[in-house]
C-alpha positions as a Markdown table, in Angstrom:
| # | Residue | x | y | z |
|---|---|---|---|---|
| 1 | Unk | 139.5 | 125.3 | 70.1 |
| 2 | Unk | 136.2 | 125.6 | 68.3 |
| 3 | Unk | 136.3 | 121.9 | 67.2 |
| 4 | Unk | 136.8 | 121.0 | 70.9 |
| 5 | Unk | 134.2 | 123.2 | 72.4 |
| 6 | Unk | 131.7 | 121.1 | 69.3 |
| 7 | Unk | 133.1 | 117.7 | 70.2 |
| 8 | Unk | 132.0 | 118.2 | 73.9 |
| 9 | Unk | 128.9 | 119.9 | 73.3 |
| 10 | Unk | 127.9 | 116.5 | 70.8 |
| 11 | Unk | 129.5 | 114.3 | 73.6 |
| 12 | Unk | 127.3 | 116.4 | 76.3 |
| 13 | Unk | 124.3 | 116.2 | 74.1 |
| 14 | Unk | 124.5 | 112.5 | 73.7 |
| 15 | Unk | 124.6 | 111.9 | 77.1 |
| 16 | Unk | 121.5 | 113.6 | 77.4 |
| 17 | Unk | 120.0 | 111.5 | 75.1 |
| 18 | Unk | 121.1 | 108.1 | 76.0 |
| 19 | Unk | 119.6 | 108.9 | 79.9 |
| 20 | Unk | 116.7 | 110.0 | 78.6 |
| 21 | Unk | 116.2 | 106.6 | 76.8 |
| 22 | Unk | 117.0 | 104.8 | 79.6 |
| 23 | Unk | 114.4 | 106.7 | 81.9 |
| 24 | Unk | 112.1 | 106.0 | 79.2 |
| 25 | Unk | 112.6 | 102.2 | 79.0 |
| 26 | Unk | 112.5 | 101.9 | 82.6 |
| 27 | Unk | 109.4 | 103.2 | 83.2 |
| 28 | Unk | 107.9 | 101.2 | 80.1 |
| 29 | Unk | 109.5 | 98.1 | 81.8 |
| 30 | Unk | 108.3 | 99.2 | 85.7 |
| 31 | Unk | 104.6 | 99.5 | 83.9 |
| 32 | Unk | 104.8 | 96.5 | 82.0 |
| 33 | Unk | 104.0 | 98.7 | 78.6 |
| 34 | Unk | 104.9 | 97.1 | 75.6 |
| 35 | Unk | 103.6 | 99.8 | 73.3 |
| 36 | Unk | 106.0 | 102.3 | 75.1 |
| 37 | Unk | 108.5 | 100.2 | 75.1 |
| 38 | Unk | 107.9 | 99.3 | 71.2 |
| 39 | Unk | 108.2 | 102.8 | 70.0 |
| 40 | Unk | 112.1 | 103.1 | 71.6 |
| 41 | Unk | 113.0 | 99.6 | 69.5 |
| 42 | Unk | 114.7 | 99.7 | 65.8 |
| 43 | Unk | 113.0 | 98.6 | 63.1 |
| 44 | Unk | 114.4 | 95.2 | 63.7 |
| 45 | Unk | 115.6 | 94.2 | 67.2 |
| 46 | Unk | 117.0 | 91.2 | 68.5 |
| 47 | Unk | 114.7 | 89.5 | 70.5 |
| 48 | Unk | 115.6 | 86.9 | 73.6 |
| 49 | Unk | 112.8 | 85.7 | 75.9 |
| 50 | Unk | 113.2 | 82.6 | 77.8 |
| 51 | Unk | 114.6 | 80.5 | 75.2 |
| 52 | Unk | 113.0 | 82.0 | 72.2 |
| 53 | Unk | 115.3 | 83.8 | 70.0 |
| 54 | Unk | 115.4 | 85.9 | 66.9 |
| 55 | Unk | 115.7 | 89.0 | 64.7 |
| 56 | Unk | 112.2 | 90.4 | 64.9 |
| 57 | Unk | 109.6 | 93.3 | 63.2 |
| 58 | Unk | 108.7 | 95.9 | 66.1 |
| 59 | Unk | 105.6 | 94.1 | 65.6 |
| 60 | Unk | 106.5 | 90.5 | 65.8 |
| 61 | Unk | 108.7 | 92.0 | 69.0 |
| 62 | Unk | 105.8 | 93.3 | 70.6 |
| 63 | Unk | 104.1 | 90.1 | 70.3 |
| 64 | Unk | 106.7 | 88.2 | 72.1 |
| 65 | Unk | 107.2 | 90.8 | 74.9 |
| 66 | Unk | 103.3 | 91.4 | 75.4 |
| 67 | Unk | 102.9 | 88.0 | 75.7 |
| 68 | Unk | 106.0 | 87.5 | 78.5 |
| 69 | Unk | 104.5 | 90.4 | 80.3 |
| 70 | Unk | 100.6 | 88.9 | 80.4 |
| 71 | Unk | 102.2 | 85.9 | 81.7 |
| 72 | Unk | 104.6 | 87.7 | 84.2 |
| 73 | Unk | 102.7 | 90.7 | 85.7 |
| 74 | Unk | 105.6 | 93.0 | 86.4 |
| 75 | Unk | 106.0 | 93.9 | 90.1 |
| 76 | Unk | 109.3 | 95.8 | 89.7 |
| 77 | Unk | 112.3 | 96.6 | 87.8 |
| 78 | Unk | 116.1 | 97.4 | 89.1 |
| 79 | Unk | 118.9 | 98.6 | 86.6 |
| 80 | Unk | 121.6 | 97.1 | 87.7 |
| 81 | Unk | 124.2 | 98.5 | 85.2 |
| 82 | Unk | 124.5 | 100.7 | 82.2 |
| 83 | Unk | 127.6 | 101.2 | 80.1 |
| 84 | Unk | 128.1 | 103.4 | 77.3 |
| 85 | Unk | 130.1 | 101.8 | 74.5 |
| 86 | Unk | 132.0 | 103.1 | 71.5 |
| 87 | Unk | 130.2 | 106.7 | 72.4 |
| 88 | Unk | 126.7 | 105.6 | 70.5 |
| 89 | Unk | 125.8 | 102.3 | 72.2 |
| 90 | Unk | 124.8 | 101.6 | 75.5 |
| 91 | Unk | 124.2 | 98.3 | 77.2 |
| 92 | Unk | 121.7 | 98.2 | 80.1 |
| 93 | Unk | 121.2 | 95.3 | 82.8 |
| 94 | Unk | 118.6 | 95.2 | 85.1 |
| 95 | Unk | 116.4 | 92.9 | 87.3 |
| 96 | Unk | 112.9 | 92.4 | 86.3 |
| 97 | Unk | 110.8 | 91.1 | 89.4 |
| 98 | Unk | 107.6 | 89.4 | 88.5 |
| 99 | Unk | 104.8 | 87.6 | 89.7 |
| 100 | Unk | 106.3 | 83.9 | 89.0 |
| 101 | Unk | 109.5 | 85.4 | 89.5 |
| 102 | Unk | 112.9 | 87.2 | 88.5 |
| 103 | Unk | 114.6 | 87.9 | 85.5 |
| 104 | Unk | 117.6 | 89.1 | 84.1 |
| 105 | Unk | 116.9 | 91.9 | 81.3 |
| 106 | Unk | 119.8 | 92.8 | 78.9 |
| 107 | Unk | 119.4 | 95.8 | 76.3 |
| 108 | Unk | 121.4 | 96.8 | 73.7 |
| 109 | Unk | 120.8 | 100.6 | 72.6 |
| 110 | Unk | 122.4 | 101.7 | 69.1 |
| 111 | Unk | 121.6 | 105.3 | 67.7 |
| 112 | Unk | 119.0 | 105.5 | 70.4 |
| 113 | Unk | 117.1 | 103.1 | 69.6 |
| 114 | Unk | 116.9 | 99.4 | 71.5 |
| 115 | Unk | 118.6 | 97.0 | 68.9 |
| 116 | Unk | 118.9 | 93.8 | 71.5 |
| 117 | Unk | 116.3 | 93.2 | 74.0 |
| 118 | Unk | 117.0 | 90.1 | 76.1 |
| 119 | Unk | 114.8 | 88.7 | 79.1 |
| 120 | Unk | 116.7 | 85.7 | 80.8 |
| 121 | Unk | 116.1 | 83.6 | 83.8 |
| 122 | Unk | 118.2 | 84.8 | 86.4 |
C-alpha cells in the first residue's frame, strides 16, 4: 500500500511538472521570447525550422529560433495537442500564427526539458 500511495504521488507530481512546462513554453512562444524559451531546452536539442535541421548548442538554438521569430513576428499561438509518453516525455503540437503566416510547431519534452523543437510550414 505505501509503494502505491509513492507511485501516485510521483505520477501526480509529474503531472504537475510537465503542465507547468507547457504553460511556460506557451507563453515564451505567444511572446515570441527566445531567451525564455532557451532556458526550458536541453543542453542539446533537436532543432527543425523551415528546412534547416540539426542537433544544436542552446546557443546555436537560440540563434536559429531568434532569427525565425525576427522574421515572423508572432501574432499568436494555439496548442493543438499534448500527449504524455512513456510517463517522462511529452509531445506538444501547436499552431503558430505569424505575420507572413502559419506554422506547425512540434516539441518534444524529455526529463522536463525540450529535446526536439520543430517549426514546420503548415
Amino acid at each position: 500500500m505505501k509503494f502505491l500511495s509513492i507511485l501516485l504521488i510521483s505520477i501526480f507530481s509529474l503531472s504537475f511538472s510537465l503542465k507547468d512546462i507547457n504553460d511556460d513554453i506557451t507563453v515564451a512562444i505567444k511572446l515570441g521570447n527566445t531567451s525564455e524559451l532557451v532556458k526550458l531546452f536541453s543542453d542539446k536539442v533537436s532543432i527543425k525550422v523551415l528546412g534547416q535541421e540539426d542537433l544544436l548548442s542552446k546557443a546555436q538554438a537560440q540563434a536559429i529560433v531568434q532569427d525565425f521569430f525576427n522574421r515572423n513576428t508572432v501574432k499568436n499561438y494555439q496548442t493543438a495537442h499534448s500527449s504524455v509518453v512513456n510517463g517522462d516525455q511529452q509531445f506538444i503540437t501547436g499552431t503558430l500564427d505569424t505575420s507572413t503566416g502559419k506554422y506547425r510547431v512540434s516539441i518534444l519534452i524529455r526529463g522536463n526539458l525540450i529535446s526536439q523543437f520543430r517549426i514546420e510550414n503548415e
